[in-house]
MARGU-912809 format. One record per residue (C-alpha): residue number from 1; x, y, z; residue in three letters; chain. Coordinates in pm, whole numbers, plus 50000, padded with zeros to 5 digits. Example, Ala and Ser with C-alpha at 12.3 -4.5 7.8 and 13.67 -1.06 7.14 Angstrom:
<nodes>
{k=1; u=51230; v=49550; w=50780; r=ALA; c=A}
{k=2; u=51367; v=49894; w=50714; r=SER; c=A}
</nodes>
This chain:
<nodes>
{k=1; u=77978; v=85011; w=40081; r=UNK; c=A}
{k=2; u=77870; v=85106; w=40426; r=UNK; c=A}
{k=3; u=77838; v=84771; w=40701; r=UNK; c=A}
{k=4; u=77520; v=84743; w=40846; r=UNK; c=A}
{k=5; u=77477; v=84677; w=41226; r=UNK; c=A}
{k=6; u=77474; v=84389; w=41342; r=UNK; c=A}
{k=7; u=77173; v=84285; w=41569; r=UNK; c=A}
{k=8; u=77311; v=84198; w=41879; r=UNK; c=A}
{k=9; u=77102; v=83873; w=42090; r=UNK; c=A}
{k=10; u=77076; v=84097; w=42374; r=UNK; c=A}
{k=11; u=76861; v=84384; w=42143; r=UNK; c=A}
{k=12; u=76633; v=84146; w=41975; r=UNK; c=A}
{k=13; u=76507; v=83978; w=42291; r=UNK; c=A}
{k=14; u=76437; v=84343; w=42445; r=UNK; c=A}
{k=15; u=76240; v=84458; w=42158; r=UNK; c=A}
{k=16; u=76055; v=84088; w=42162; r=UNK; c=A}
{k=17; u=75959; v=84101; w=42520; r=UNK; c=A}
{k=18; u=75790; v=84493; w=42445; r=UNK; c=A}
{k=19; u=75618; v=84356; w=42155; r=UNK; c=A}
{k=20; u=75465; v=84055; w=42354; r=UNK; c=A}
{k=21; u=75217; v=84148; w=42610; r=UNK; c=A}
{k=22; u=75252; v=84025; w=43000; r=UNK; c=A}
{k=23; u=75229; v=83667; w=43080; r=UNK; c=A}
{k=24; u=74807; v=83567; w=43217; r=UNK; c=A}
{k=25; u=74706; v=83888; w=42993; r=UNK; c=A}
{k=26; u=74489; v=83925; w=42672; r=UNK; c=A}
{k=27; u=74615; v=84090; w=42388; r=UNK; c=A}
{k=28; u=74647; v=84473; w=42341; r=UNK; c=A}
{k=29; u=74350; v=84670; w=42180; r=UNK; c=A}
{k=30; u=74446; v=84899; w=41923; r=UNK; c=A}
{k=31; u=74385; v=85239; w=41926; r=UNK; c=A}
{k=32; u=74081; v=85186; w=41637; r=UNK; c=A}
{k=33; u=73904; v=84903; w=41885; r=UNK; c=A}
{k=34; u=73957; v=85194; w=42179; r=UNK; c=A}
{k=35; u=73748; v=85459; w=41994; r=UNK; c=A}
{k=36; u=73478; v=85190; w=41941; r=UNK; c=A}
{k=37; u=73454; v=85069; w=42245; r=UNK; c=A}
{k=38; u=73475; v=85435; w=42427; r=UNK; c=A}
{k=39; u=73162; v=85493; w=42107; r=UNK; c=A}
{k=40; u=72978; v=85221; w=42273; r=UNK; c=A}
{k=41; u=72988; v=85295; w=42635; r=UNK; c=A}
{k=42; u=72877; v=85654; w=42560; r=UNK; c=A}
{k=43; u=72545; v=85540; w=42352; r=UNK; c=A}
{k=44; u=72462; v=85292; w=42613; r=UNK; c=A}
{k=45; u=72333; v=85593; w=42859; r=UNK; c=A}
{k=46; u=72109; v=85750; w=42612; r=UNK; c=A}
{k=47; u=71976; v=85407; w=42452; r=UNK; c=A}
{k=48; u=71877; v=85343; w=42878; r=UNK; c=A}
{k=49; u=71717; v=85715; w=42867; r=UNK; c=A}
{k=50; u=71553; v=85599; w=42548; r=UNK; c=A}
{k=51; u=71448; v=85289; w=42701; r=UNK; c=A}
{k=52; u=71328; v=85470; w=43028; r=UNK; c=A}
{k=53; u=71122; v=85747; w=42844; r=UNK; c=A}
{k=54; u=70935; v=85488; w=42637; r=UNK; c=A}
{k=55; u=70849; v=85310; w=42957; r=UNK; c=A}
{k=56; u=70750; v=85580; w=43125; r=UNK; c=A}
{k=57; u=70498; v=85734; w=42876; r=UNK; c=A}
{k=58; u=70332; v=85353; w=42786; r=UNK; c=A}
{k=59; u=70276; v=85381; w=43192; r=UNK; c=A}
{k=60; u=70162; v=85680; w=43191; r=UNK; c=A}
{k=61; u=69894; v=85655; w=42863; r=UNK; c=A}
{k=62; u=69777; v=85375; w=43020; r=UNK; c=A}
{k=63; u=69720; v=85540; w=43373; r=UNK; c=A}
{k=64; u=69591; v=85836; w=43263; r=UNK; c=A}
{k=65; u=69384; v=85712; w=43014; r=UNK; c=A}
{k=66; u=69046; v=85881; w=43169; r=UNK; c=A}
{k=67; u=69193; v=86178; w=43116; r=UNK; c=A}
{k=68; u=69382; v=86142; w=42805; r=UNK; c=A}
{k=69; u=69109; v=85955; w=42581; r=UNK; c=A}
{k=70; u=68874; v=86240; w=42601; r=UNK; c=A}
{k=71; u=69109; v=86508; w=42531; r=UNK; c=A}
{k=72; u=69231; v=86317; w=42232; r=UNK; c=A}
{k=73; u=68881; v=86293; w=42111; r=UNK; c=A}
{k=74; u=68859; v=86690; w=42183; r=UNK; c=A}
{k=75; u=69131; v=86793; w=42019; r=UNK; c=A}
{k=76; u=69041; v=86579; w=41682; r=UNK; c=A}
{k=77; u=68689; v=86757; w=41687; r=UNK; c=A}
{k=78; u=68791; v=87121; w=41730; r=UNK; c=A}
{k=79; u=68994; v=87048; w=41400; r=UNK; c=A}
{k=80; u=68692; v=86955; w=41286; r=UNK; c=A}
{k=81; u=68514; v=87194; w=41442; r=UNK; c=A}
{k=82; u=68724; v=87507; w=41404; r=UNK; c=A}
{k=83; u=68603; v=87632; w=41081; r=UNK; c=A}
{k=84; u=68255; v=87655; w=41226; r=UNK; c=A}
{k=85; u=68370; v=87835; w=41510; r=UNK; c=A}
{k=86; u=68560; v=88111; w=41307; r=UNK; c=A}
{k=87; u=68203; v=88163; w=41084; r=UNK; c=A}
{k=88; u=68047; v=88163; w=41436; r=UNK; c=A}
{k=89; u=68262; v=88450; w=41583; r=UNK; c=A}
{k=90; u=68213; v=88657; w=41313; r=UNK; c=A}
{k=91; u=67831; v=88650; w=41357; r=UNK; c=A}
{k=92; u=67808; v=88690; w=41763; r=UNK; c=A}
{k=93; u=68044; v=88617; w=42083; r=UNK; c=A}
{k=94; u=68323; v=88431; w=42111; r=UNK; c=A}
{k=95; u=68161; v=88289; w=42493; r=UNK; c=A}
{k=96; u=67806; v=88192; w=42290; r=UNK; c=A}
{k=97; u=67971; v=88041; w=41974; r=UNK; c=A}
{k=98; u=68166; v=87804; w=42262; r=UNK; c=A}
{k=99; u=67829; v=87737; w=42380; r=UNK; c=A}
{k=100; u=67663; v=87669; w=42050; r=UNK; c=A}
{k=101; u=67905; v=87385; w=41933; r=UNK; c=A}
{k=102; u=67916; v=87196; w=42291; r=UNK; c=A}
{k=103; u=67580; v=87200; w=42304; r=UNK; c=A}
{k=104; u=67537; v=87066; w=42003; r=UNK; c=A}
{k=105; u=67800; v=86841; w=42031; r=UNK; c=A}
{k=106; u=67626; v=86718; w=42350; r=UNK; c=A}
{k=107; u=67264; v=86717; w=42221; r=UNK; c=A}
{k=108; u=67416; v=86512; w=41943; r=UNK; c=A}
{k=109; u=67582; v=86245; w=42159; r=UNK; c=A}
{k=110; u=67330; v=86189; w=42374; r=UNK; c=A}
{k=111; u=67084; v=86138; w=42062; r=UNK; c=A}
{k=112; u=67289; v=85910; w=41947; r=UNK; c=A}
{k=113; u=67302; v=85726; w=42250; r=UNK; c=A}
{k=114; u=66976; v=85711; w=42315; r=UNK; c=A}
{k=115; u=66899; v=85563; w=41932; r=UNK; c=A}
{k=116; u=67150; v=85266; w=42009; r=UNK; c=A}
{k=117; u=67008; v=85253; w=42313; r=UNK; c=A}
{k=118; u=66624; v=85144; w=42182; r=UNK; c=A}
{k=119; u=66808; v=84953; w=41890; r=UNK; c=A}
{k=120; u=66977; v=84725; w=42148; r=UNK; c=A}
{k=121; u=66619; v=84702; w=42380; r=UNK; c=A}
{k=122; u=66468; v=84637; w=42056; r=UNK; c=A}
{k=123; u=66691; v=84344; w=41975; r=UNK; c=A}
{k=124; u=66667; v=84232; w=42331; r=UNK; c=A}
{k=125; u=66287; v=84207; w=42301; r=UNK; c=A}
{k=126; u=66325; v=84021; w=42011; r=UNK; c=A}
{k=127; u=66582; v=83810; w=42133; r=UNK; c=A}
{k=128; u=66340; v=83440; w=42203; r=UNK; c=A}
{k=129; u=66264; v=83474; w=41823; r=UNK; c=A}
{k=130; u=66597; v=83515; w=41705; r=UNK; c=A}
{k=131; u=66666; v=83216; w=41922; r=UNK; c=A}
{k=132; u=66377; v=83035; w=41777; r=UNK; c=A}
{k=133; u=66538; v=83125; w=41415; r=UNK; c=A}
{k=134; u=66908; v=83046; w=41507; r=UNK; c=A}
{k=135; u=66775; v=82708; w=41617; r=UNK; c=A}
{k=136; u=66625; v=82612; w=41271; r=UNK; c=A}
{k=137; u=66907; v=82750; w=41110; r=UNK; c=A}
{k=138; u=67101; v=82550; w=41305; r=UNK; c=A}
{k=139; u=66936; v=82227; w=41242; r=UNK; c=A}
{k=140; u=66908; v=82273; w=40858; r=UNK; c=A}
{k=141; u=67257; v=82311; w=40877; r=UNK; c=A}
{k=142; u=67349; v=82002; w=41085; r=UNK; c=A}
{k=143; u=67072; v=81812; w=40826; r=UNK; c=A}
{k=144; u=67239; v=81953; w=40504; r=UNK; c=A}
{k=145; u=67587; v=81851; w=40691; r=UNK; c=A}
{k=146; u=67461; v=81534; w=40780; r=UNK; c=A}
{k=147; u=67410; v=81441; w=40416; r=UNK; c=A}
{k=148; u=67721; v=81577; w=40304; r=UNK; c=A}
{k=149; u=67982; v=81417; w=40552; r=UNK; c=A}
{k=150; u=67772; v=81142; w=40748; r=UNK; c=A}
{k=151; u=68062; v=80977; w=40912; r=UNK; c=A}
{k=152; u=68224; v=81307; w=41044; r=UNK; c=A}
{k=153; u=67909; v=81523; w=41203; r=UNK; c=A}
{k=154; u=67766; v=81285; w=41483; r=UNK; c=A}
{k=155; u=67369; v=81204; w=41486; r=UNK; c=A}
{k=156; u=67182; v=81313; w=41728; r=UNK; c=A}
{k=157; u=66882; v=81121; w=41916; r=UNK; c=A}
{k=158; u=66536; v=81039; w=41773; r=UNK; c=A}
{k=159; u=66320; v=81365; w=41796; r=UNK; c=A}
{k=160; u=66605; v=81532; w=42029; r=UNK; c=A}
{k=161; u=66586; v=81911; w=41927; r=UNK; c=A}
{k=162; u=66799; v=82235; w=41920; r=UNK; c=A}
{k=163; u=66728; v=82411; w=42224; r=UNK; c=A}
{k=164; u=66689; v=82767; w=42186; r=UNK; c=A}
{k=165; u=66800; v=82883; w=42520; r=UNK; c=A}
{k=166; u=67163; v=82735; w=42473; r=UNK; c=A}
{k=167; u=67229; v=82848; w=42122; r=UNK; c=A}
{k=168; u=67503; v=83078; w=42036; r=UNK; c=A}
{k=169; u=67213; v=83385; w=41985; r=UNK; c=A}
{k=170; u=67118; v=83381; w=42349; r=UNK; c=A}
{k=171; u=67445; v=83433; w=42525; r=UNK; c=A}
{k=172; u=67576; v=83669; w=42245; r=UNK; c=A}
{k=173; u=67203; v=83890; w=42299; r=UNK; c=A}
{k=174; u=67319; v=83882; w=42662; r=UNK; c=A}
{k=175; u=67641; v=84032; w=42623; r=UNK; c=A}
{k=176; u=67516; v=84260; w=42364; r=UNK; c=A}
{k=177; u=67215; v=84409; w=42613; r=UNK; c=A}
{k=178; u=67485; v=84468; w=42897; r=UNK; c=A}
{k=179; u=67738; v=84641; w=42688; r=UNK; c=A}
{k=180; u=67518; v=84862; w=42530; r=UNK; c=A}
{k=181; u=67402; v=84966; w=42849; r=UNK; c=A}
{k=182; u=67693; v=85076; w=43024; r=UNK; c=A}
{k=183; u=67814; v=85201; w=42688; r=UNK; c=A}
{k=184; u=67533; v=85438; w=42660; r=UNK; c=A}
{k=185; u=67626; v=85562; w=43022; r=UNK; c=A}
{k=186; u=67965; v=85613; w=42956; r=UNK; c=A}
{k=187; u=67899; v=85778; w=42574; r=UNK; c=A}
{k=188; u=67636; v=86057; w=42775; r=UNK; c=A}
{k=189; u=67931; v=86117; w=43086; r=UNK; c=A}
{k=190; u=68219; v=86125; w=42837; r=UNK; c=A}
{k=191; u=68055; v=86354; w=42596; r=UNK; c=A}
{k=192; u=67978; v=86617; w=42877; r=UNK; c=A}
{k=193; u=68361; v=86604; w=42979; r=UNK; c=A}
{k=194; u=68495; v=86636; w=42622; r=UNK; c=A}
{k=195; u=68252; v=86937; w=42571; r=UNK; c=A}
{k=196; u=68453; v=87114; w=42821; r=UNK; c=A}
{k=197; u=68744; v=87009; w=42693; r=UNK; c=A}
{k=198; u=68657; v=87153; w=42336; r=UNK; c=A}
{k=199; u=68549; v=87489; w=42520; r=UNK; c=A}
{k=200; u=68850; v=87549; w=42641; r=UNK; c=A}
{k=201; u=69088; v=87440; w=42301; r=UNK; c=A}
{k=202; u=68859; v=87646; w=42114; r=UNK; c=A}
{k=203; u=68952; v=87915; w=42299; r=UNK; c=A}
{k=204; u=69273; v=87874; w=42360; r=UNK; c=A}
{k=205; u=69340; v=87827; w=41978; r=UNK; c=A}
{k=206; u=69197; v=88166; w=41953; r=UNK; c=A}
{k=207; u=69433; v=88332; w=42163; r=UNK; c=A}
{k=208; u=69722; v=88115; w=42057; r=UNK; c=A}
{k=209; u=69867; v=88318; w=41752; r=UNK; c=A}
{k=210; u=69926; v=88594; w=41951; r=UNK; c=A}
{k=211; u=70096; v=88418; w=42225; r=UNK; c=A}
{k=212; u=70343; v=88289; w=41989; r=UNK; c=A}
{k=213; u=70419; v=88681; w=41818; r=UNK; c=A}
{k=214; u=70443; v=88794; w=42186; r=UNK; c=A}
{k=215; u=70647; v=88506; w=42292; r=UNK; c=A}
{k=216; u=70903; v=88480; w=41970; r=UNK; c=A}
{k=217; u=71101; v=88729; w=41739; r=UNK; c=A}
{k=218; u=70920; v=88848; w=41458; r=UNK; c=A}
{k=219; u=71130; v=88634; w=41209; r=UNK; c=A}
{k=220; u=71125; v=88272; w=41422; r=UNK; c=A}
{k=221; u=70724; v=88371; w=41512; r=UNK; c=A}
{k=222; u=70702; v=88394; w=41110; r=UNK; c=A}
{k=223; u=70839; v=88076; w=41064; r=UNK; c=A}
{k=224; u=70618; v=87910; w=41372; r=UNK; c=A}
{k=225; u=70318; v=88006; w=41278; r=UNK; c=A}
{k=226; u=70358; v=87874; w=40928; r=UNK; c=A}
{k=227; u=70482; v=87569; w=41042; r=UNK; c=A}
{k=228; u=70123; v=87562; w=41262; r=UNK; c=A}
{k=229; u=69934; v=87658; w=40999; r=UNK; c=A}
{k=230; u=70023; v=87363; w=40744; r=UNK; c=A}
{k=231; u=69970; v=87106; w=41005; r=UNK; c=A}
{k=232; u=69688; v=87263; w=41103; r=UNK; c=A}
{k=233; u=69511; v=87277; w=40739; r=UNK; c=A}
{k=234; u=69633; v=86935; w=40664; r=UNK; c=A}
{k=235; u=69510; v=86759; w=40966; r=UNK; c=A}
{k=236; u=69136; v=86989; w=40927; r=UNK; c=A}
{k=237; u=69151; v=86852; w=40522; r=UNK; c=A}
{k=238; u=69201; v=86494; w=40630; r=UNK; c=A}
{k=239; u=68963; v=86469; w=40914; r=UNK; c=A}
{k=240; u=68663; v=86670; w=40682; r=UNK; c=A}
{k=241; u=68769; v=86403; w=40392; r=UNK; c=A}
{k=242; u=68748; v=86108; w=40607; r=UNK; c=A}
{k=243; u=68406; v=86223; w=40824; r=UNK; c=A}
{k=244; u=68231; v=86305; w=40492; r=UNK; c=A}
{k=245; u=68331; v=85948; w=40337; r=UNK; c=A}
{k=246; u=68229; v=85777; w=40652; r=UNK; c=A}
{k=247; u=67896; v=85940; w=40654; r=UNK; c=A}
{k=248; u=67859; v=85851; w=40274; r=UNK; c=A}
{k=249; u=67873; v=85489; w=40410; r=UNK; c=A}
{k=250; u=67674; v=85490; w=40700; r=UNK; c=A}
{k=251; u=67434; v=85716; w=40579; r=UNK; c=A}
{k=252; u=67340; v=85445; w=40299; r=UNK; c=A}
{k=253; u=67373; v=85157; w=40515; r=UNK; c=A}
{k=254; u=67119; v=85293; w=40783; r=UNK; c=A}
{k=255; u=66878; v=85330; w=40457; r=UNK; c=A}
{k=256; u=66905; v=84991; w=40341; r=UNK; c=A}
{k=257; u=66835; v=84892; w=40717; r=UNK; c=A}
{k=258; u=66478; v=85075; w=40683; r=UNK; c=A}
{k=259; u=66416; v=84909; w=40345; r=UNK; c=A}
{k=260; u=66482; v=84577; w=40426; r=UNK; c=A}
{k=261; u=66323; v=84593; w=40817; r=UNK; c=A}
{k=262; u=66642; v=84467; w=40982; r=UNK; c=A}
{k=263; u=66667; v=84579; w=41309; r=UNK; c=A}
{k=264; u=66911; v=84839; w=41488; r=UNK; c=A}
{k=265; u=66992; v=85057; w=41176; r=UNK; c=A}
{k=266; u=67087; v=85327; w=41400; r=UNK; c=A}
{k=267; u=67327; v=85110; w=41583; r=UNK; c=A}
{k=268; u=67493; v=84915; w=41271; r=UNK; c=A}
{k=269; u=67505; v=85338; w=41110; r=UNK; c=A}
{k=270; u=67724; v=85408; w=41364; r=UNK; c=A}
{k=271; u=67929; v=85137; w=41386; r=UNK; c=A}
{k=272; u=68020; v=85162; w=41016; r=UNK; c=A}
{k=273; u=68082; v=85534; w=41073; r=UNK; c=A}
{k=274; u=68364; v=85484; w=41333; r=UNK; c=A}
{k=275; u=68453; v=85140; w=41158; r=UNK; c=A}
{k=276; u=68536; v=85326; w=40837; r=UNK; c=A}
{k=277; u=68845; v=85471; w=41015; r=UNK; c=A}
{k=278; u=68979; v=85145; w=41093; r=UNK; c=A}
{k=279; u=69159; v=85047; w=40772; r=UNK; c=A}
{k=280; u=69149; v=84640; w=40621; r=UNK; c=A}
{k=281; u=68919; v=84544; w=41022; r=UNK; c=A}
{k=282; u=68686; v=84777; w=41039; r=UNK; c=A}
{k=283; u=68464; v=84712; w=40731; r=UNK; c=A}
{k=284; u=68446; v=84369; w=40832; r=UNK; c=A}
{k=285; u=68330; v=84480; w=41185; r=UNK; c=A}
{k=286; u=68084; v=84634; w=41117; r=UNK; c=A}
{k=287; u=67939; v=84454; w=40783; r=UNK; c=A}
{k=288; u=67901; v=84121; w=41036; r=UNK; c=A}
{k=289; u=67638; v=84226; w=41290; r=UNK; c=A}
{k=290; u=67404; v=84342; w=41049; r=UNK; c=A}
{k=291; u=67410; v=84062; w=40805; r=UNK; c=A}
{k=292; u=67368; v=83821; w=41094; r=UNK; c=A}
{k=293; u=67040; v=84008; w=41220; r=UNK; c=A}
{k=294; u=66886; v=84022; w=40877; r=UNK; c=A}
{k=295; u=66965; v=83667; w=40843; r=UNK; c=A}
{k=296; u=66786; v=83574; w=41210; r=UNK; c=A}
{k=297; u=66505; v=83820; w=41097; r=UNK; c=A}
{k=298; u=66376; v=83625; w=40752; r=UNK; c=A}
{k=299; u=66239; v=83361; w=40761; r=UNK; c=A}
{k=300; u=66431; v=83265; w=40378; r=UNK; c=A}
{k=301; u=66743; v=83294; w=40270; r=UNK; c=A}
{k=302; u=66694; v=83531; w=39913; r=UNK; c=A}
{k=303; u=66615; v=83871; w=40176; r=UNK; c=A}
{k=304; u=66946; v=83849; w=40335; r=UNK; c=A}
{k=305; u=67140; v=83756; w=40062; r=UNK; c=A}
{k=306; u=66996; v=84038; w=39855; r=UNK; c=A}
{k=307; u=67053; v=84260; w=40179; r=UNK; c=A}
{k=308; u=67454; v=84121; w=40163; r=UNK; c=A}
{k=309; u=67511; v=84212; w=39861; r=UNK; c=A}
{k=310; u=67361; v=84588; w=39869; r=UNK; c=A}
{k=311; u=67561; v=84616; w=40176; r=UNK; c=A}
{k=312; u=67950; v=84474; w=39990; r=UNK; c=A}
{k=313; u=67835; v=84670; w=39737; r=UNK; c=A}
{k=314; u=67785; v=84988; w=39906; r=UNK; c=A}
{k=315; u=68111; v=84963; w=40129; r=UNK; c=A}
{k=316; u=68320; v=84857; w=39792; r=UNK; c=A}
{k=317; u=68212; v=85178; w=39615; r=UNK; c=A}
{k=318; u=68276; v=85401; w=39899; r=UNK; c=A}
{k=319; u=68624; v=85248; w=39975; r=UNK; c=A}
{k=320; u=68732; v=85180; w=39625; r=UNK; c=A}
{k=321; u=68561; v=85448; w=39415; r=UNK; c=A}
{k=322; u=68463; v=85784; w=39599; r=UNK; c=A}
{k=323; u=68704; v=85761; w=39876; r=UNK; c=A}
{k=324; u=68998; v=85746; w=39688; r=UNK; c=A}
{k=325; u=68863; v=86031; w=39451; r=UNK; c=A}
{k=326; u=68755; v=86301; w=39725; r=UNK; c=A}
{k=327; u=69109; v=86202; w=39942; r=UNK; c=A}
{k=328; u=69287; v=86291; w=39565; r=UNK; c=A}
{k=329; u=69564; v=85994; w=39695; r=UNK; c=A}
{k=330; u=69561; v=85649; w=39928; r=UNK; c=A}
{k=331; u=69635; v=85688; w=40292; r=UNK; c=A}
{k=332; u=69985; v=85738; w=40318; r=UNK; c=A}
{k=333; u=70072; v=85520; w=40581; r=UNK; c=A}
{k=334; u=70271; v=85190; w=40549; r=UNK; c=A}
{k=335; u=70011; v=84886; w=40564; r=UNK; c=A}
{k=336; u=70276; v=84751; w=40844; r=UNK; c=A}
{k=337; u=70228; v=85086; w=41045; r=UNK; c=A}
{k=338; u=69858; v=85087; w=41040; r=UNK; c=A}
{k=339; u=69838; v=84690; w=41185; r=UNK; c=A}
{k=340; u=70121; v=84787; w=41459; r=UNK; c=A}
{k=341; u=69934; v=85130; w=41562; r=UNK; c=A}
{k=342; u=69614; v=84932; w=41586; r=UNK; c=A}
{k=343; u=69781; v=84664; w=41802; r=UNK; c=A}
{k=344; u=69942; v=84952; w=42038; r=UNK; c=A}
{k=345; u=69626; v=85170; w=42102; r=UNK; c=A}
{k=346; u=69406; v=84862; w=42133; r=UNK; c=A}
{k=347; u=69611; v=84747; w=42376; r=UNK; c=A}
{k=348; u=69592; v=85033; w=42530; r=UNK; c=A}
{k=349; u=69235; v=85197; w=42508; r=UNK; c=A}
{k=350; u=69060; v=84922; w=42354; r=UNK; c=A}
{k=351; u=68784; v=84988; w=42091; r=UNK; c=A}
{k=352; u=68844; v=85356; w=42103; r=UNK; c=A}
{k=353; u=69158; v=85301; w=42071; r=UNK; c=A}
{k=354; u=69160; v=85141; w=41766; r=UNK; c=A}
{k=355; u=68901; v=85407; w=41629; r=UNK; c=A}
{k=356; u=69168; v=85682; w=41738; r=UNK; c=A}
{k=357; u=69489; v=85517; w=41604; r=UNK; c=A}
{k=358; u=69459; v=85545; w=41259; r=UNK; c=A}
{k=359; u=69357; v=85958; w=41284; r=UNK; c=A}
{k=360; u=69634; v=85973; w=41529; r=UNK; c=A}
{k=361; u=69930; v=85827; w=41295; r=UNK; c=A}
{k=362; u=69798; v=86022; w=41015; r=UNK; c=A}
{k=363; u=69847; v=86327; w=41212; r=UNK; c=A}
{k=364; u=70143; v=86254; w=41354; r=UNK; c=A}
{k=365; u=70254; v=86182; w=41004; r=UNK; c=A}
{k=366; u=70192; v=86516; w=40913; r=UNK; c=A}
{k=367; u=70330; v=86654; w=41201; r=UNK; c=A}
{k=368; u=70690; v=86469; w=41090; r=UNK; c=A}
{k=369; u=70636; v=86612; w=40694; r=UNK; c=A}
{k=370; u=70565; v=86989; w=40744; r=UNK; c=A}
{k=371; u=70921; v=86993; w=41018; r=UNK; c=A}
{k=372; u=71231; v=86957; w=40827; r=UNK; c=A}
{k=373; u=71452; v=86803; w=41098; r=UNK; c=A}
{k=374; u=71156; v=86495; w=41106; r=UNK; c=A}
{k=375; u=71117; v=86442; w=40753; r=UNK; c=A}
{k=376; u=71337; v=86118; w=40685; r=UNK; c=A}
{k=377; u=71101; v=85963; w=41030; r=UNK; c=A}
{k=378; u=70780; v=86066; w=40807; r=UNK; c=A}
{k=379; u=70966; v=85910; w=40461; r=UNK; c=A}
{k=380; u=70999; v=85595; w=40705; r=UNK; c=A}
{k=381; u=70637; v=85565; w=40805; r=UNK; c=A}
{k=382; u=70492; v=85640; w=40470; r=UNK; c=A}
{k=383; u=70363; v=85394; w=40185; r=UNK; c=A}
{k=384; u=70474; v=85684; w=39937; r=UNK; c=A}
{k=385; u=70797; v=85843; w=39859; r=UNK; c=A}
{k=386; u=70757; v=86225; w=39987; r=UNK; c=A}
{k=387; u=70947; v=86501; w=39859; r=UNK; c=A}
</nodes>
C-alpha cells in the first residue's frame, strides 16, 4: 500500500494565502459575473442611443409640428384618395386629375368652414336667450334641490335672481365664438397647404414603382413592392371602412338636427365625423354639445329627451351594429395602446392630434404585420392574436 504525502505546514499556508484575496480588497469575481458585467457595460451605449433618439424625435414632432401635421393629414387622404386618382388618369392628364382632387379637396374645406362658421354666429346671436334659458334651468334646479337636501344647498335672498350674464352659458358662448373663429382661419390656410402637399404624393406615388425596379434587383424589387402593396391596400381598406362609418353617423345626426330645430347641425355633423375616430372619448365629445343646445333651445324637457335618445340610439347602432359588420373584425389595437397614443399625440398636437392617433397606430400596426422581422412588435400592440 503506497504512503501518501504528507502535507507539509509550509505548503498549506502557501496555497491558503493564493486562495484568500489581498488584505483592504473585495472578493474575486468569477469568470460568469465577468461576462455579465462586460454584457452590461456594452448595452448601456445603445440603451443611451435609444434614449437619445427618442428624445430627439419627441423634440423634433413637437417643433416641426406646422410642417408635420399637414403632411400627416396629406398622406392619410391620398390613401384615401388614390383610387380616384388612378380612375382619373385613365380618363385625362395626370397634371388635371392633380388639379381636380385639390380643388375639390379645397372647395370642400372651405365649405365646411364656412357652415361652422354661420353655425357658431348663429349660436352667438342666440346666445342672451340661451342665457335667459340656462338661468331658469338653473333655478328649477336649485328649487327641486332645495326640497330634496334643504340643509346642504344654501338659500338664497328674498326675490334675489339668477343672473344671466354670469351663468356658465355666457362665458362658455364666449370661448366658443373665439375658437371657432380662428379655427375657421386656420381650417381655410391649412387646407390650401395640404392640397399641395397631396399634389405632390400623388405624384410621386405614381412614379414610385418604377423608382424602386430601377433602384433594386429584380428579385428584392419583387419582394418590395409586394411588401408596399399590402400595406398599401390595408391602410386604403381601413381608412374607406372607417370614413364611410363615420359619415353613416354624422350624416344621421345632422338630420335629426334639422328635425328637431337645434342649432349648429353642421357643426355637431362634423364633430361626430372626426369624433368617431377617437375610440371610448370621442362619442362622448361630440354627443355633449348638441344635447346641451337642444336642451337651452326648448322651452320643456320631453323635446330634448326625445332628441337624446335618437341621438344614443343612432351612435349605439353605428358603433355596435354596422361598424363592426362592414370592418368584418374589432379594431385590433390593445384598449391600453389606444388611451397611451391618445395621451402622446394630444400632448403633442392637441385636438388633431387625438383625431390623427388612432389612424396613425392602426397604420403603423400594419406596417409591423405585413414585415416579418416586426411581427412579434405588431403581436405586442394588438388586442388579437395574429398569425
Amino acid at each position: 500500500m503506497e504512503a501518501t504525502p504528507e502535507e507539509t505546514p509550509e505548503s498549506t499556508t502557501r496555497v491558503d494565502a493564493a486562495a484568500e484575496p489581498p488584505p483592504g480588497s473585495a472578493a474575486a469575481p468569477s469568470a460568469a459575473e465577468l461576462l455579465e458585467r462586460a454584457s452590461e457595460m456594452n448595452g448601456l451605449p445603445t440603451l443611451a442611443f435609444i434614449l437619445v433618439i427618442v428624445a430627439t424625435s419627441l423634440y423634433l414632432l413637437e417643433r416641426l409640428e406646422p410642417v408635420l401635421r399637414p403632411l400627416l393629414i396629406a398622406v392619410l387622404l391620398c390613401y384615401l384618395f388614390l383610387p380616384l386618382y388612378h380612375r382619373l388618369r385613365r380618363r385625362m392628364s395626370p397634371m388635371i386629375a392633380f388639379l381636380l382632387i385639390s380643388v375639390g379637396f379645397t372647395v370642400g374645406a372651405v365649405a365646411i368652414g364656412r357652415m361652422i362658421y354661420h353655425d357658431v354666429a348663429t349660436i352667438d346671436q342666440n346666445r342672451p336667450r340661451y342665457q335667459q334659458r340656462e338661468a331658469e334651468l338653473e333655478r328649477t334646479f336649485r328649487q327641486a334641490a332645495a326640497k330634496l337636501t334643504p340643509s346642504i344647498v344654501p338659500k338664497k335672498a328674498e326675490g334675489a335672481e339668477a343672473d344671466p350674464e354670469d351663468s356658465l352659458t355666457a362665458e362658455l358662448s364666449q370661448r366658443l365664438v373665439r375658437g371657432a373663429a380662428s379655427a375657421f382661419v386656420s381650417i381655410g390656410l391649412e387646407s390650401i397647404v395640404i392640397a399641395f402637399y397631396m399634389i405632390f404624393l400623388l405624384q410621386s406615388a405614381a412614379g414610385l414603382p418604377a423608382k424602386i425596379r430601377s433602384s433594386f434587383s429584380s428579385q428584392r424589387s419583387g419582394r418590395i413592392m409586394a411588401i408596399v402593396e399590402s400595406i398599401n391596400r390595408a391602410v386604403s381598406e381601413y381608412l374607406r371602412v372607417k370614413v364611410q362609418a363615420s359619415l353613416m353617423v354624422a350624416l344621421p345626426v345632422w338630420a335629426l338636427c334639422l328635425a328637431f330645430g337645434v342649432t349648429g347641425g353642421a357643426t355637431w355633423a362634423v364633430m361626430t365625423f372626426f369624433g368617431n375616430f377617437l375610440p371610448y372619448i370621442g362619442p362622448l365629445v361630440s354627443i355633449v354639445p348638441p344635447l346641451a343646445i337642444a336642451l337651452l333651445e326648448f322651452p320643456t324637457i320631453w323635446p330634448p329627451l326625445a332628441f337624446a335618445a335618437i341621438l344614443l340610439t343612432i351612435h349605439g347602432v353605428t358603433s355596435n351594429v354596422i361598424e363592426p359588420a362592414m370592418t368584418g373584425k374589432a379594431l385590433g389595437l390593445n384598449p391600453l395602446v389606444v388611451l397611451i397614443g391618445l395621451a402622446f399625440w394630444s400632448l403633442l398636437w392637441g385636438f388633431v392630434g387625438m383625431v390623427l392617433a388612432v389612424p396613425l397606430t392602426v397604420i403603423f400596426k400594419i406596417i409591423l404585420e405585413h414585415t416579418p422581422a416586426t411581427r412579434p412588435f405588431a403581436r405586442l400592440i394588438s388586442e388579437q392574436d395574429l398569425p
